[in-house]
C-alpha positions in Angstrom: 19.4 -63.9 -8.8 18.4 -61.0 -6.1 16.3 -58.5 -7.9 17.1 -55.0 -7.2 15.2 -53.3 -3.8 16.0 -49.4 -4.6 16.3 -46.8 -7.0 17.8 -43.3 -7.2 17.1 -40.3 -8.6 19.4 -38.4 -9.8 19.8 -35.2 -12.3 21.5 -31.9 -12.8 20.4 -28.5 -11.2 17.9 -26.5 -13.6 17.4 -22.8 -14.6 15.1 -21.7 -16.4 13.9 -18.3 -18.4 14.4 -16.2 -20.8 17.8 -14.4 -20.7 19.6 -16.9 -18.5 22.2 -17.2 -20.8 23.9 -14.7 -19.0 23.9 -15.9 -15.7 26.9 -18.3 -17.4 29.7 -15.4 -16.2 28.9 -14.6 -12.7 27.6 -18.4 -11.8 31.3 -19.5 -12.9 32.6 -16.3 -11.2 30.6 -17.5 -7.7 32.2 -20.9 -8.1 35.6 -19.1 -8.1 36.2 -20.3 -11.6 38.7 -18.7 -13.5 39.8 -20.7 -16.9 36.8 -22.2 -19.2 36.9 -24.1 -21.9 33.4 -23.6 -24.0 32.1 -25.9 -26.4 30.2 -25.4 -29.3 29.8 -26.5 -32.9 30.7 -24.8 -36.2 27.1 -23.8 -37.0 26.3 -22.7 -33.8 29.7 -20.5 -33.6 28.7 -17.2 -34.6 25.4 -17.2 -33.0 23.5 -15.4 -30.7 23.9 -18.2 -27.8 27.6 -18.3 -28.2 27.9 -14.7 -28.7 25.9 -14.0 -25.4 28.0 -16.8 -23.2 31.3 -15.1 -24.6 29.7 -11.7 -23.1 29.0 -13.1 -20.0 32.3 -14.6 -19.9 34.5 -11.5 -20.2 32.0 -9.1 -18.2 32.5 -11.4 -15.1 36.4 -11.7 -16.1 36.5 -15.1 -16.6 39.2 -16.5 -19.3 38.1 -18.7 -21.9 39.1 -21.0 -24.7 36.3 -22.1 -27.7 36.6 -25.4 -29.1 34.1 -25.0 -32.0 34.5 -28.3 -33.6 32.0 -30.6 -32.0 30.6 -33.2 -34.6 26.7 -33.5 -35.0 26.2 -36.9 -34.3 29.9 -37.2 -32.6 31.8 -40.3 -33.2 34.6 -41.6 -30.5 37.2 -39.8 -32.5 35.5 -36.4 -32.2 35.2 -37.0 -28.4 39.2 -37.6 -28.2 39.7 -34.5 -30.4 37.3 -32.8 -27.3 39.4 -34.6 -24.7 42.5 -33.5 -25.9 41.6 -30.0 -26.2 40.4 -30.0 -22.4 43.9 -31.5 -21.6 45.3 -29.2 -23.8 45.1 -26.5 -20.8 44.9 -25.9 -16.9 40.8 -25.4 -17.5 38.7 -25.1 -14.2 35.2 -25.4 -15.7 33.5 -26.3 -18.7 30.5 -24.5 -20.7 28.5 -26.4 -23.8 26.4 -24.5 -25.9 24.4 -26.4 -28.5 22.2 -29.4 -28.9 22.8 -33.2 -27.1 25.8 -33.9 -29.4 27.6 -30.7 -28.0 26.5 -31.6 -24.3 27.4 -35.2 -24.5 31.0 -33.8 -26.1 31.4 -31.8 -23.2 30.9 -34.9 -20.5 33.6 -37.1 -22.3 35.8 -34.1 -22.4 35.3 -33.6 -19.0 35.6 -37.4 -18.0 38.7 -38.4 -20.0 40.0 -35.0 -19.0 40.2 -35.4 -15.1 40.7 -39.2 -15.4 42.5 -40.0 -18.7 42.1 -43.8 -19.4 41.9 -46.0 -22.4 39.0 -45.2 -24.2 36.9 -47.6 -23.8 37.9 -48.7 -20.8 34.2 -46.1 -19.4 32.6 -47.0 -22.8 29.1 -48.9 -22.0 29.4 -52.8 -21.7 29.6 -55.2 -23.9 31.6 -52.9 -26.4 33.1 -51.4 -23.5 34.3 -52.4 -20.1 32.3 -50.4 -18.4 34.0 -48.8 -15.4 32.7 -46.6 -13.4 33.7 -42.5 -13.2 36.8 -42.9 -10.5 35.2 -39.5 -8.8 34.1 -35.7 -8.9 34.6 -34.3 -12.1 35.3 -30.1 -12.7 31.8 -28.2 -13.0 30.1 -28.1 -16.4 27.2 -25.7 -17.3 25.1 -26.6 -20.1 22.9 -24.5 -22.3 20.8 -26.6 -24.7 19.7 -24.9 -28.4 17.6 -27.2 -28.7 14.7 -28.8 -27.4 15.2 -32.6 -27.8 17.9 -35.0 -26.1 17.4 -33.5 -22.1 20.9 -34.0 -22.1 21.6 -31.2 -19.5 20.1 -33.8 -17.1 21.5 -36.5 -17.5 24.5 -38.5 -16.9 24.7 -40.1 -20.6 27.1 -39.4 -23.5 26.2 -40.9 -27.0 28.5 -41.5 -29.9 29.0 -43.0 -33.0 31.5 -46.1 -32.7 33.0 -45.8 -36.1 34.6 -49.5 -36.6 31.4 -51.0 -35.0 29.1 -48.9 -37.5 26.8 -48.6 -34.3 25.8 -45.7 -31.1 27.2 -46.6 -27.7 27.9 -44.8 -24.8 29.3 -43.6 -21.6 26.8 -43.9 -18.4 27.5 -42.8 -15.3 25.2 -40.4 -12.7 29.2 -38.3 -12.5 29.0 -37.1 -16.1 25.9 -35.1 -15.5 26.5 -31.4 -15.9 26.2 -29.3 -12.8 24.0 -27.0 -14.0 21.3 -26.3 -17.3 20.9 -23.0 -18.2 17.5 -23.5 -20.2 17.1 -20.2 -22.1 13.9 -19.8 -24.7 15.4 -17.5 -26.8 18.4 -20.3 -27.5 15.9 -22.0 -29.5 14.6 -19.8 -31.5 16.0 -19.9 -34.8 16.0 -23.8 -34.7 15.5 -25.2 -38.1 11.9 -26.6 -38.8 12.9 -29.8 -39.8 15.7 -29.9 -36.7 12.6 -29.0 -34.3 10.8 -31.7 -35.3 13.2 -34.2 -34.8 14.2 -33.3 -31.5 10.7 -33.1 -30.4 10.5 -36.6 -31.6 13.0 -37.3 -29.4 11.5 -36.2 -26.4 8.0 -37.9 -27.5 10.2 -41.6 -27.7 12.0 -40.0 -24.2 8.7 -39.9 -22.3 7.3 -43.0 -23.6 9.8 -45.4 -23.4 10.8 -44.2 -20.0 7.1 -44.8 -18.7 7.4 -48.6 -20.2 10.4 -49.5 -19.9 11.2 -52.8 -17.4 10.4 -51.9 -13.8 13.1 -51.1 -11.8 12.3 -54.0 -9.4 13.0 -56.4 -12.2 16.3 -55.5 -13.0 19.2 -57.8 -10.9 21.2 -56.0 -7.7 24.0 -54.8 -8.6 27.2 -55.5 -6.4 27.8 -52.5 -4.7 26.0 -48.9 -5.0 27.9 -47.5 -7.3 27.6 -49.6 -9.7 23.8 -48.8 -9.7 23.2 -48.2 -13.5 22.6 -44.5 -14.7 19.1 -46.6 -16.1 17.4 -48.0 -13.7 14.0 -49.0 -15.2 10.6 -47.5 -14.8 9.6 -46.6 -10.8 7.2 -43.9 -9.2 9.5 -40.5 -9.7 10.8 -41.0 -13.7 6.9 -41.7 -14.4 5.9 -38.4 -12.9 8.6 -36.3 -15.0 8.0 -39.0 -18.3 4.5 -38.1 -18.2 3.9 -34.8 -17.9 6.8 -34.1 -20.6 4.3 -36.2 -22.8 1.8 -34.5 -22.0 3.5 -31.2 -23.1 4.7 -32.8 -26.4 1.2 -33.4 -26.8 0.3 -29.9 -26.7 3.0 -27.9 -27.9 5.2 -30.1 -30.4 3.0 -29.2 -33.5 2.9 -25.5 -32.5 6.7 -25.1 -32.3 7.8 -26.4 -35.5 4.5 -24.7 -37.0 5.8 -21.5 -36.3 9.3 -21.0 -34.4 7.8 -17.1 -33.2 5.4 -19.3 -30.8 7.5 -18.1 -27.5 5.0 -20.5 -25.0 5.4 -23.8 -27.8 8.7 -23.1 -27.6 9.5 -22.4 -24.1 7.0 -25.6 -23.3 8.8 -28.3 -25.5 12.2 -26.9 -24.0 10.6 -27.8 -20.6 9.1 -31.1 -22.0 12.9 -31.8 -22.8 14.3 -31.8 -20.1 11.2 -32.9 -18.2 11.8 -36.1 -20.2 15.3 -35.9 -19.3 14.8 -36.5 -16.4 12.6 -39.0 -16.8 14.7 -41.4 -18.9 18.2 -40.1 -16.9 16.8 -42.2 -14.1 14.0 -44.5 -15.8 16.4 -45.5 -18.9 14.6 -46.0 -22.5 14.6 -49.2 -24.7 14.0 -51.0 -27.8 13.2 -47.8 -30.0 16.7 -45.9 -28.7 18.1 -49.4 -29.3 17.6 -50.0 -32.3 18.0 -46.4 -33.2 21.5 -46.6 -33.4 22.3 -49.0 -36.1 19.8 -46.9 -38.1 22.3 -43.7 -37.3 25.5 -45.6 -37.5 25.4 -47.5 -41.1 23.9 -44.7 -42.6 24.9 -44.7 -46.8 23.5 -40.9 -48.1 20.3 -39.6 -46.7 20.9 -36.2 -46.4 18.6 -34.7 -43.8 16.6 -31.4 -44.7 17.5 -28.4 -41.9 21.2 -30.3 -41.0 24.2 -28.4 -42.6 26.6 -31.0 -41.5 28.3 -32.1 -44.8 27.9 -36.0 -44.0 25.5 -38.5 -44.6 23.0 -38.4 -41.4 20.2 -40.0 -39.9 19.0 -37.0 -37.3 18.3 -39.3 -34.1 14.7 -38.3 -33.6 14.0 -40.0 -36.8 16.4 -42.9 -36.1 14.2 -43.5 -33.0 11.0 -42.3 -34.2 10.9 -44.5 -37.5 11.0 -47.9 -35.6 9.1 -46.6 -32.4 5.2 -47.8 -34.1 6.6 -51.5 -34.7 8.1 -51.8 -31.2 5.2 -50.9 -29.5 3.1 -52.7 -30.9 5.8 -55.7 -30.1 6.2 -54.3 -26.3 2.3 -53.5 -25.7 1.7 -57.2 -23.9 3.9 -56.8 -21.3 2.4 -53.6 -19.7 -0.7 -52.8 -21.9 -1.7 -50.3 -19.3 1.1 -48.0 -19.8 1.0 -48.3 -23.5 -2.8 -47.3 -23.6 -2.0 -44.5 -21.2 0.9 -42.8 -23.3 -1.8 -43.1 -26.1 -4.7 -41.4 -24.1 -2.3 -38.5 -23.3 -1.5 -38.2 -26.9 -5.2 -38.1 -28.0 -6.6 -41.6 -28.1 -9.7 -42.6 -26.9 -9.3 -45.4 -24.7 -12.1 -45.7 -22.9 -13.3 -49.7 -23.1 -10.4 -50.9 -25.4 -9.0 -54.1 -25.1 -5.5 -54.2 -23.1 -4.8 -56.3 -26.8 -5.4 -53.6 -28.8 -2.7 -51.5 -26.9 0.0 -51.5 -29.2 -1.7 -50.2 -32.4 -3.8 -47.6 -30.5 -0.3 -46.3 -29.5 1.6 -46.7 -32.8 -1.2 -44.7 -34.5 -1.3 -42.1 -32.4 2.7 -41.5 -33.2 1.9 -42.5 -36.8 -0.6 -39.3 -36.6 2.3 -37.0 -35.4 4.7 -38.3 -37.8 2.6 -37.6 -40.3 1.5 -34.2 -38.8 5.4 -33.3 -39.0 6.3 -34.6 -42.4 8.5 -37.3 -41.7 10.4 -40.1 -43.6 7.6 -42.9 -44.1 10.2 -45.8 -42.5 13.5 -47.3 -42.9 12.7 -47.4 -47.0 13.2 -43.7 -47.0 16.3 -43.6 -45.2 17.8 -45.5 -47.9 17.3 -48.8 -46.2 16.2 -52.3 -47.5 14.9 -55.3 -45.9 18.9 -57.1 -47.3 20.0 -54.7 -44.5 18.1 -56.5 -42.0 21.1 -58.7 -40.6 23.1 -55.7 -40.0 20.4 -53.3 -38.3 19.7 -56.2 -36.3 23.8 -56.6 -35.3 24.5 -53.3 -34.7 21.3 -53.3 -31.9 21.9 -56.6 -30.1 25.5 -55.0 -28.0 23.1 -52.5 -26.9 22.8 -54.0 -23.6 21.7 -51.0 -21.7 19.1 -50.2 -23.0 17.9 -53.4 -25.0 17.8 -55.1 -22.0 15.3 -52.8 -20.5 12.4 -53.0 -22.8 9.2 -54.3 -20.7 9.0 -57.6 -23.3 12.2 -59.8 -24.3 13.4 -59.1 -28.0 15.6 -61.9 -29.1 17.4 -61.9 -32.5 14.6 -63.0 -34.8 12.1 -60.7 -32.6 14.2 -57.7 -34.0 14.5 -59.0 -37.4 10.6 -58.4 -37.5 10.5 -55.1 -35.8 13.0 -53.6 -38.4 10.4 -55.4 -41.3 8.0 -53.8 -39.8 9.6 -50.2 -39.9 10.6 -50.6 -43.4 7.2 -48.6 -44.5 5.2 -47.4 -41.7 2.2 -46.5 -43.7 
């Protein structure tokens, strides 16, 4: 096998500062866009964010359509019920105002919408087939609310695969939006609880980017294009992965402490899509991996700060609960990297042992998980070590990004981790 020689980077154009929320109108206006379809979920409808890109909208003259029923946590059948409402009309342009699961809506819309196709025929391999996007697809502005996924960066579209009780998704550098409107004031009436979890997100972001599989060790692929979206760790995603750590570091506690903290806030927006960028290009692993078993087959934890009238598992704390187990798993295959995300985060690792890697790093997360008051493991989710088998079937079709952690994790390798992650302290 001929292991891959290059890698890309790739990511949507960025604004930010506060008030650019109503650059939306006259950007669309200076692409000679005339009929938008915006996106948005239920909670998010009546709010300032939405409010302010409606305004914008209709100053600069531009028609528009709402679809306000994005899913939290969107499952394949809420991303048909998107794409049929972008086919539903001649729309030029897209807008999605909300968190990842509004963003990620907004791609599929957009893909299925300019290239209709059976719907799993872009879904990620080995649930999917994996196509590539055929070509260009209409311009879509993104304006996150909150600071977690970086999904205005990438080229990644997450959802809950109902009959599969798992997370897949769609990859492809063509889904990126075109443009990330990254407004302060968008974030700040974010929930406590929803603040924490995103900035979880961005802490497993940064990390896993920086240790995931180098890009050199991943196989060529036939032709360019078919260049995964996650190419493995290489010399530009670490730059992005580690300073958004390094801003997590500093501001993550601050902004769920107290939401008026305009530079926490403004900091861990940056740190998201910092990360973004980071993983768009580097690809995470095992933690996101395993995450999405822990999302899908979910019974009734309620999350506190989610108004979503389902059972949910917020992904921050789907990834977050099982990220102390991995690394202590991952650590030996790039103890370096491990004890560096730990430094940034506030170990001392000055003359430790490249074996003690792994814990040094898990209890430096432990410490922030702790810090921000959440679920003590899987246990508290409403899991049990009976549900084992399942957690551990719903992670192995994750291909994508299983296959990039830094150390092999085989069936019975995973079994373990998700033991481990049970009670975390």
């Amino acid at each position: 096998m001929t292991n891959e020689y290059a890698f890309e980077m790739a990511t949507s154009a960025i604004r930010f500062g506060v008030g650019v929320t109503r650059e939306v109108g006259a950007e669309l206006a200076d692409l000679s866009k005339h009929h938008v379809l915006v996106f948005t979920d239920p909670n998010l409808r009546a709010l300032l964010p939405v409010v302010t890109v409606l305004e914008s909208l209709e100053e600069h003259k531009i028609r528009f359509s709402v679809f306000d029923r994005v899913r939290v946590e969107p499952t394949d059948q809420s991303f048909r019920e998107a794409a049929s409402a972008a086919q539903a009309d001649n729309f030029d342009a897209f807008v999605a105002v909300g968190g990842g699961s509004t963003i990620d809506t907004a791609k599929a819309a957009n893909l299925y919408s300019c290239y209709p196709a059976d719907f799993v025929d872009y879904v990620n391999p080995p649930i999917g087939r994996g196509q590539p996007v055929p070509g260009p697809l209409k311009p879509l502005i993104a304006i996150p609310t909150t600071a977690g996924t970086g999904s205005e960066t990438t080229g990644v579209a997450i959802f809950d695969f109902v009959q599969m009780h798992a997370k897949t998704g769609i990859a492809h550098r063509r889904l990126k939006p075109t443009l990330g409107l990254l407004d302060p004031e968008n974030t700040r009436t974010l929930p406590a609880a929803v603040a924490a979890s995103a900035g979880l997100d961005v802490l497993s972001h940064a990390i896993e980017s920086y240790t995931a599989l180098p890009f050199g060790k991943r196989p060529l692929p036939e032709r360019p294009i078919l260049r995964p979206a996650y190419q493995g760790s290489n010399p530009i995603s670490d730059v992005w992965s580690l300073e958004a750590l390094r801003l997590v570091a500093a501001y993550l506690r601050r902004a769920v402490a107290d939401p008026a903290d305009d530079e926490a806030r403004a900091s861990m927006l940056l740190a998201a899509s910092y990360a973004g960028i980071g993983f768009g290009n580097a690809g995470v692993h095992l933690p996101h991996g395993m995450s999405y078993p822990v999302s899908g087959l979910v019974r009734d934890y309620q999350a506190p700060g989610y108004s979503v009238g389902h059972p949910l598992v917020p992904h921050g704390i789907s990834v977050i609960v099982n990220a102390p187990a991995v690394y202590r798993f991952t650590s030996s295959a790039c103890p370096e990297r491990h004890l560096r995300a730990a430094e940034i985060l506030g170990a001392k690792v000055s003359g430790a042992r490249w074996g003690d890697a792994g814990k040094i790093l898990a209890d430096q997360i432990i410490e922030v998980m702790h810090d921000l008051r959440i679920p003590n493991g899987l246990r508290e989710l409403g899991y049990r070590s009976a549900d084992i088998p399942a957690l551990v079937e719903g992670t192995l079709p994750q291909h994508r990004v299983t296959k990039l952690s830094p150390r092999p994790a085989g069936r019975d390798d995973l079994g373990r981790i998700f033991e481990e992650a049970m009670v975390i302290w």
